[in-house]
C-alpha positions in Angstrom: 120.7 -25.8 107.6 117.0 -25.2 106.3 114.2 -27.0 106.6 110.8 -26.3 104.8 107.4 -28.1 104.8 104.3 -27.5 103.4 100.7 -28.3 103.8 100.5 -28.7 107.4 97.2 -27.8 109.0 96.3 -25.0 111.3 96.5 -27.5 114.1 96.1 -30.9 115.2 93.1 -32.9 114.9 90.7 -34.0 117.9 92.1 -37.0 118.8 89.9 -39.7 121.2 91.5 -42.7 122.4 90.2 -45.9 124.1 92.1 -48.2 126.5 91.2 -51.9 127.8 90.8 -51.8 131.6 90.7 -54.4 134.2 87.1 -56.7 134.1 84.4 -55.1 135.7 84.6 -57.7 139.0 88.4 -57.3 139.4 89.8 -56.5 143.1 89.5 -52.7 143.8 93.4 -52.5 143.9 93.2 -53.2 140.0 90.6 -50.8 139.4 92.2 -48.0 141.7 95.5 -48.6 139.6 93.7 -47.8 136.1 92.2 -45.0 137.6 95.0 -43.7 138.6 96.9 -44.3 135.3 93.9 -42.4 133.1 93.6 -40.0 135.4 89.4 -40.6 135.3 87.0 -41.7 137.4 85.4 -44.4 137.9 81.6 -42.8 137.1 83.4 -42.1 133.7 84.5 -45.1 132.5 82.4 -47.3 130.0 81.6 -51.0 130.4 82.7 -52.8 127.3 80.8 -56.1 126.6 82.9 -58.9 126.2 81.8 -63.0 126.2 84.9 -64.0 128.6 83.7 -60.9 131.1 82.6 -57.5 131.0 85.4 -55.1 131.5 86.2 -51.0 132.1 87.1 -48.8 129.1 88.6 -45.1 129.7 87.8 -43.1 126.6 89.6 -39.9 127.0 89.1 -36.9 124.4 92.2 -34.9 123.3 91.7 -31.5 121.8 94.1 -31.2 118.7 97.0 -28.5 119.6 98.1 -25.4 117.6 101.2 -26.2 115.4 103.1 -23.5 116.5 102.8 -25.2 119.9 103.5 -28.6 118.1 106.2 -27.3 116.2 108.2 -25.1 119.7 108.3 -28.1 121.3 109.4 -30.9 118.7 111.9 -28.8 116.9 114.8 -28.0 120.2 114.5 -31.6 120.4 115.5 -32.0 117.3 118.6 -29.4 118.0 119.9 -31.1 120.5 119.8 -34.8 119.6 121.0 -33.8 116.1 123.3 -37.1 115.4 126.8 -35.2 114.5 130.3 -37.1 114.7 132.2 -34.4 116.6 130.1 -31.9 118.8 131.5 -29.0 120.5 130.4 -26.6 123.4 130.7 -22.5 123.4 130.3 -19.5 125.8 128.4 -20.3 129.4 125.6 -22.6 127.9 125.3 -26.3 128.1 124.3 -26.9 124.3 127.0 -29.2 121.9 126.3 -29.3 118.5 128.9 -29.3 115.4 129.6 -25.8 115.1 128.0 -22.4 117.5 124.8 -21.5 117.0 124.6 -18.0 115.9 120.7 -17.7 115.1 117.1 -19.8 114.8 114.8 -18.7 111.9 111.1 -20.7 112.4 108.0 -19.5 111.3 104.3 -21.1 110.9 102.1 -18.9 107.8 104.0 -16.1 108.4 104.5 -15.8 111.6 107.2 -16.5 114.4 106.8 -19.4 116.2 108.6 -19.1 119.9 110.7 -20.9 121.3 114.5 -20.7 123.0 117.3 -23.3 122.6 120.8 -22.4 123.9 120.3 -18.9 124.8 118.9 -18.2 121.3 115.4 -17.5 120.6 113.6 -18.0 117.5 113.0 -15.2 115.1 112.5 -14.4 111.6 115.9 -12.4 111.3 118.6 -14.0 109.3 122.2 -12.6 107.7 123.4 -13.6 103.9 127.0 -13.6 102.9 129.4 -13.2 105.8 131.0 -10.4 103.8 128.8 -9.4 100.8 125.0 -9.4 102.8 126.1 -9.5 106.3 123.3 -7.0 107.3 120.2 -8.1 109.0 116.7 -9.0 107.1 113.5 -10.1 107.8 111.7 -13.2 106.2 108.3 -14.6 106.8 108.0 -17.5 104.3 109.8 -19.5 102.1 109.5 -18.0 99.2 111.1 -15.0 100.5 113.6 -16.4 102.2 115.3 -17.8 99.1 114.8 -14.9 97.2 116.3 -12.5 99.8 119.2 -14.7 101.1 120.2 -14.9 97.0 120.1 -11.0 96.9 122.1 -11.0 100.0 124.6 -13.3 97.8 123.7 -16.9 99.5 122.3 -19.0 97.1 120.1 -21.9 99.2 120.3 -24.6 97.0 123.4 -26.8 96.5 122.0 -28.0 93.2 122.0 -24.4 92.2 125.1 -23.8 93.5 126.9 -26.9 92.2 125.1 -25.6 88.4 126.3 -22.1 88.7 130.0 -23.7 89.5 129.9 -26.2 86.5 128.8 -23.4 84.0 130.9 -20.9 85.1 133.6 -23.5 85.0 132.9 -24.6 81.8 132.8 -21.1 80.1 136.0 -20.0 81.4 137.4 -22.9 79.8 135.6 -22.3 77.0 137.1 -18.7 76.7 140.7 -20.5 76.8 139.7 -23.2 74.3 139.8 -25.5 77.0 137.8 -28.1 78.1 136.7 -28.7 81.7 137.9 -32.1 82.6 134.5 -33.5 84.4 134.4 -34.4 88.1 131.1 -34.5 89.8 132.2 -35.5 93.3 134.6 -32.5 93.9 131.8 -30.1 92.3 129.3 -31.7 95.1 132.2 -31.0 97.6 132.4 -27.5 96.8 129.1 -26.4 96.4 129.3 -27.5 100.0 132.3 -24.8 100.2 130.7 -21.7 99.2 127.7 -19.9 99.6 127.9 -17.6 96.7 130.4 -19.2 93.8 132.5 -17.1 91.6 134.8 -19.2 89.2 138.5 -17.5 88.5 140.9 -19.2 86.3 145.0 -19.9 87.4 147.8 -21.1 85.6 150.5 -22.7 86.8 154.5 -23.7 84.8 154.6 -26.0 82.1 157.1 -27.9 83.4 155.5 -29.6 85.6 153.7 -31.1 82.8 156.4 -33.6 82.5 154.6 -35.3 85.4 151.8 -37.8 84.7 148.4 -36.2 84.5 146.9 -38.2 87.2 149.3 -37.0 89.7 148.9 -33.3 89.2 144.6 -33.5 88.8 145.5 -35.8 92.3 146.8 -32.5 93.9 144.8 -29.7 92.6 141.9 -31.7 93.2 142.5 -33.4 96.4 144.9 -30.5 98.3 143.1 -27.6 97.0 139.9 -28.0 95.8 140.5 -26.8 92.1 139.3 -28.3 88.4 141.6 -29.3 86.4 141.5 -28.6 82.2 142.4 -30.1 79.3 143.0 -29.0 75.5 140.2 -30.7 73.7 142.2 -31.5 70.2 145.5 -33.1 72.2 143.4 -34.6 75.5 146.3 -33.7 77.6 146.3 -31.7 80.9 146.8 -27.9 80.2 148.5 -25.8 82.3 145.5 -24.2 83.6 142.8 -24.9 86.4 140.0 -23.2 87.8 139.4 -22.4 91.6 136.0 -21.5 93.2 136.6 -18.1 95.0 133.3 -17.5 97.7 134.0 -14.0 97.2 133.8 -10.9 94.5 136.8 -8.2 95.0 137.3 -5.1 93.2 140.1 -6.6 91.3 138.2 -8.9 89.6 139.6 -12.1 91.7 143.5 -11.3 90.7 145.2 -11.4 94.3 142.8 -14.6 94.7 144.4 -16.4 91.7 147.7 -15.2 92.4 148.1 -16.8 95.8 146.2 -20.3 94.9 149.0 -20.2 91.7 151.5 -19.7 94.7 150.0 -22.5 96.9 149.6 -24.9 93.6 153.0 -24.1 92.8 154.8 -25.6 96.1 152.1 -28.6 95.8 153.6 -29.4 92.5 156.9 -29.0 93.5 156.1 -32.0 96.1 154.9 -33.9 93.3 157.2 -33.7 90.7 159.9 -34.0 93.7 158.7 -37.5 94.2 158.0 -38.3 90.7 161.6 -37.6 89.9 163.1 -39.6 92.6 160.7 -42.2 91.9 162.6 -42.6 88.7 165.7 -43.3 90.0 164.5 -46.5 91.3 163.7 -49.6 88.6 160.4 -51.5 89.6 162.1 -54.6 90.1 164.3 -53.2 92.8 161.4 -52.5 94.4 159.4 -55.7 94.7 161.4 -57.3 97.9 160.3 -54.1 99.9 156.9 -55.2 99.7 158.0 -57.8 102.3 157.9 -54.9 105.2 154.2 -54.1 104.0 151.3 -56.6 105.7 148.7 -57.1 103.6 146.4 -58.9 105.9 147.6 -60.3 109.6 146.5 -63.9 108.0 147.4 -63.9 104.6 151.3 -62.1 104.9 153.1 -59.8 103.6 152.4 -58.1 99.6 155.9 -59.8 99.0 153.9 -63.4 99.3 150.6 -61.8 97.5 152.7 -61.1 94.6 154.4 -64.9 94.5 150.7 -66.2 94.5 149.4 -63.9 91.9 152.6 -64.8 90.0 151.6 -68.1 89.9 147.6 -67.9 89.5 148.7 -65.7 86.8 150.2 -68.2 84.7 147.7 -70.4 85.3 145.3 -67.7 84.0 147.0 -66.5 80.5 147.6 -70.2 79.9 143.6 -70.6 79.5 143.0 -67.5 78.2 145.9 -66.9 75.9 148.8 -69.0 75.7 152.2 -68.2 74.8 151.8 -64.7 76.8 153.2 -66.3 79.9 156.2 -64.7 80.7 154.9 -61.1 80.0 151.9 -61.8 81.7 154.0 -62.9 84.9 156.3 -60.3 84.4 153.4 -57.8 84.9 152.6 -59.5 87.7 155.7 -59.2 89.9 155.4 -55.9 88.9 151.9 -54.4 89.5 152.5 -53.9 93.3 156.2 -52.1 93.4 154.7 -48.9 93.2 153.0 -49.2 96.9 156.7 -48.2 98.3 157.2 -45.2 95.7 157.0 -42.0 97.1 154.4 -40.9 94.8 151.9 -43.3 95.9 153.0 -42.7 99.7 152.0 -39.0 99.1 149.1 -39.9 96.5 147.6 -43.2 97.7 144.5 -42.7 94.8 147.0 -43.3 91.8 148.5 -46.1 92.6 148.5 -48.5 89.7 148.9 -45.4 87.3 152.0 -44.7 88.7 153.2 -48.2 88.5 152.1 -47.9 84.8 154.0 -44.8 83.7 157.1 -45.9 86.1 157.3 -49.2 83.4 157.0 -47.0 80.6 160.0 -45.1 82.1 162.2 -47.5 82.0 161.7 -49.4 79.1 159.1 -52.1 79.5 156.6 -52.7 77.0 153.2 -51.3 76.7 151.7 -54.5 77.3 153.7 -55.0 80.9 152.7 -51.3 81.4 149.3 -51.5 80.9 148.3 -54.8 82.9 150.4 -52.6 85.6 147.9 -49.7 84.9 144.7 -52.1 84.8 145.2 -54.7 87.4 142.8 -53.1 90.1 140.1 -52.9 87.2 137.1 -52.7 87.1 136.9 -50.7 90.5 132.9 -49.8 89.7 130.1 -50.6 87.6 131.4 -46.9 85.4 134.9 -48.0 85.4 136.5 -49.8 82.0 138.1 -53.5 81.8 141.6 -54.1 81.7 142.7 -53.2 78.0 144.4 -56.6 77.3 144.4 -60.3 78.0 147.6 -59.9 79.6 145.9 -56.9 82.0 142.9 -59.1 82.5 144.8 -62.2 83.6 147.0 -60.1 86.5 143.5 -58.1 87.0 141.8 -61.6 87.6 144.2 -62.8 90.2 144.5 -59.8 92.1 141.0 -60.1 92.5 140.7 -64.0 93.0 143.7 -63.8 95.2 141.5 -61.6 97.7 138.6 -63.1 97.7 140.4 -66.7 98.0 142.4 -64.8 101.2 139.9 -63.0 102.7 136.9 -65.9 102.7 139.7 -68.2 104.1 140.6 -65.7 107.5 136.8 -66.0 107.9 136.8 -61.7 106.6 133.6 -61.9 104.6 131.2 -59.1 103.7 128.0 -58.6 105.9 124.7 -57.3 105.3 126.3 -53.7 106.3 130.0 -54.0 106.3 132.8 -54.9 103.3 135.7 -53.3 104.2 138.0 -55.3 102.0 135.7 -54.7 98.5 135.3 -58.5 98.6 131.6 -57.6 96.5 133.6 -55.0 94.1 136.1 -57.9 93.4 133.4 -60.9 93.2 131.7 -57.9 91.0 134.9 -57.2 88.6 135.5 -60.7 88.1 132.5 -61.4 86.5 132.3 -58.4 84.4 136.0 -59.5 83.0 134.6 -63.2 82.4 131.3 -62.2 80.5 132.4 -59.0 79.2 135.4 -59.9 77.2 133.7 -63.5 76.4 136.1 -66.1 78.7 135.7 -69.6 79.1 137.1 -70.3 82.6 136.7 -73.2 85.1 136.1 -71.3 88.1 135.9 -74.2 90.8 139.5 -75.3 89.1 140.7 -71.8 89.0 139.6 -70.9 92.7 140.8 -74.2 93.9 144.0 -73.5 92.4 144.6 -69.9 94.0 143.3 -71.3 97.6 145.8 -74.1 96.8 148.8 -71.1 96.8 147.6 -70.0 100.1 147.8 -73.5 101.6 150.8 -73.7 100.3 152.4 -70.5 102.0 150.0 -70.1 105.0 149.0 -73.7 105.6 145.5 -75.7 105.7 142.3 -74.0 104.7 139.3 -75.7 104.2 139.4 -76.3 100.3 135.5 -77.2 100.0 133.9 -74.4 102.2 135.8 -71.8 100.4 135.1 -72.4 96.7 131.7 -73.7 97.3 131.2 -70.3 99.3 132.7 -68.0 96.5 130.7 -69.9 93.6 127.7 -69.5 95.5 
């Protein structure tokens, strides 16, 4: 952790501060007591003026302190009452903090400012790379201190590092006529990774190709860390990735690669594993599982969620397109089976998708597939509609179904809490009204899906709840 400020003065300024005493005629206990608590006395108090009685005032003059001094004190304080989740304790010393404190760098224009916090003082000694820089240097400013840490292979910034992983990334692809398939969360997460980033490029069997995209950019990405690529004519996943190694080896990174293709290999396995058994298994078969999965303690199982969106389904298509009933249904009894697949259970971030590609599997039409696919869209302002009126209409009564639900158990958002998305729904719902140009009666539609509710988890009060959500 670094921290760096500039323009502070030399030290602080003069400081002289006045405080309101007692009136000049109070009992001498009062008097005694401000004395005592200014430390003055009483020949060197002033007499203020005031029209409801004269009173004492203590003026006391406070030399500004050096800000080294300032500095030795405030910043063990700040050590120690650090805010971190999980703290831990090492060797004889009393100190917790998230990981052990190996050394303290602080220095004011150059020079060390002292002070001593669990055993360790504060120098101007640091270390770079654990294993390419490990040995000892000296730094007196900033300036230096970036420039020698990034000799000693530790690049400071993480918005350097998080560039020099992306372009590195990028031209290895580039050298395979690949394209890096963009993803700037896990390029923040590894930056945080390594100190000195060196991008090496795996491969890993074709065959495992046969299982969707999402699911294998799922493991590399959330198991291992790596970035996935893609041939830029087809858009389809290659057979390739690139890892971030925080290391350079004489062998130009080969035993690195070789056992992250070995780890990536038995990852894959998993995932085609399930994929493949997944398969075996017809949506429909699984939709009365979904009675042993609660959705909310109030609002029953996903087995009686799907019955209502069923319903408030129909209702939907019928206003938006009719004679697209049945599919539309259809899709909805549908769009939840995938929760008790074993590809979801080991990849909870694709479900949907898999619930999509499973239709295709079996035979179902694109337009079934796809509302499958879209029916938790929009999950973000960035994120695209559902693709068809069919996808809209389930997307709409997933969403309506849980805000319905959730405002009726009395589960609504706060100023600083949401954990049901009930904003990210209210959000998506209105983007899929106004963006793809819908005429809908809301206070008939929400009144309708708090109507299913009633009907399954008896009375709620009709009038709070759609004059709440329309608000």
């Amino acid at each position: 952790l670094a921290l760096v400020i500039e323009g502070l003065p030399a030290s602080q300024s003069d400081v002289s501060e006045e405080r309101k005493g007692p009136k000049i005629d109070a009992p001498d206990g009062a008097i005694q007591g401000f004395l005592r608590s200014t430390g003055l006395t009483k020949d060197q108090l002033k007499i203020q003026k005031d029209p409801k009685g004269d009173f004492y005032l203590a003026v006391t003059e406070r030399k500004g302190r050096p800000t080294p001094v300032v500095i030795a004190e405030i910043v063990p304080e700040i050590i120690r009452t650090f805010p971190w989740p999980k703290q831990q304790r090492w060797g004889a010393g009393d100190l917790t903090w998230v990981r052990p404190l190996h050394s303290i760098v602080c220095t004011f224009d150059g020079e060390v400012v002292p002070f001593e916090i669990g055993g360790i003082k504060a120098g101007n000694k640091t270390r770079g790379h654990r294993f390419l820089g490990n040995e000892q240097f000296e730094v007196r400013r900033f300036d230096d201190y970036v420039e020698k840490l990034k000799r000693a292979h530790a690049i400071l910034d993480a918005a350097e590092r998080k560039a020099t992983i992306l372009h590195e990334a990028k031209q290895l692809a580039h050298a395979q006529n690949l394209e890096l398939i963009a993803d700037e969360t896990l390029a923040d997460e590894v930056a945080g990774l390594v100190e000195w980033p060196v991008a090496l490029i795996g491969q890993f069997d074709k065959a495992f190709l046969d299982v969707p995209q999402e699911i294998l950019i799922s493991t590399m990405r959330a198991n291992q860390k790596y970035f996935a690529l893609k041939d830029p004519k087809t858009g389809k996943l290659a057979n390739k990735f690139v890892v971030i190694s925080n290391m350079i080896t004489k062998d130009g990174g080969k035993n690195i690669v070789a056992g992250n293709e070995r780890v990536l290999r038995a990852r894959l396995s998993d995932a085609k594993f399930f994929w493949d058994q997944d398969k075996k298994i017809r949506l429909e078969a699984r939709v009365p599982q979904l009675k042993d999965i609660v959705f909310h303690a109030k609002l029953g199982t996903q087995y009686e969620r799907v019955e209502r969106m069923r319903a408030l389904t129909k209702d939907l298509i019928d206003r938006i397109q009719p004679g697209e009933a049945a599919t539309a249904q259809q899709a909805a009894s549908l769009c939840k089976a995938d929760l008790v697949s074993g590809t979801v259970g080991e990849f909870p971030e694709v479900q949907g998708l898999i619930g999509g590609y499973l239709a295709l599997s079996e035979g179902l039409s694109h337009t079934v597939a796809d509302a499958i696919r879209d029916h938790y869209k929009p999950q973000g302002p960035a994120d695209s509609l559902p693709s068809s009126a069919v996808g809209a209409s389930v997307a709409l009564a997933e969403k309506l179904d849980t805000l319905v639900g959730m405002f009726g158990a009395d589960e609504k958002p706060t100023g600083s809490k949401d954990p049901y998305a009930l904003r990210r729904a209210a959000l998506g719902v209105v983007r899929i009204v106004i963006e793809r140009q819908l005429r809908l009666p809301l206070t008939q539609v929400i009144s309708g899906a708090l109507q299913l509710h009633r009907n399954q988890r008896g009375p709620m009060d009709c009038r709070y709840i759609v004059g709440e959500l329309l608000r």
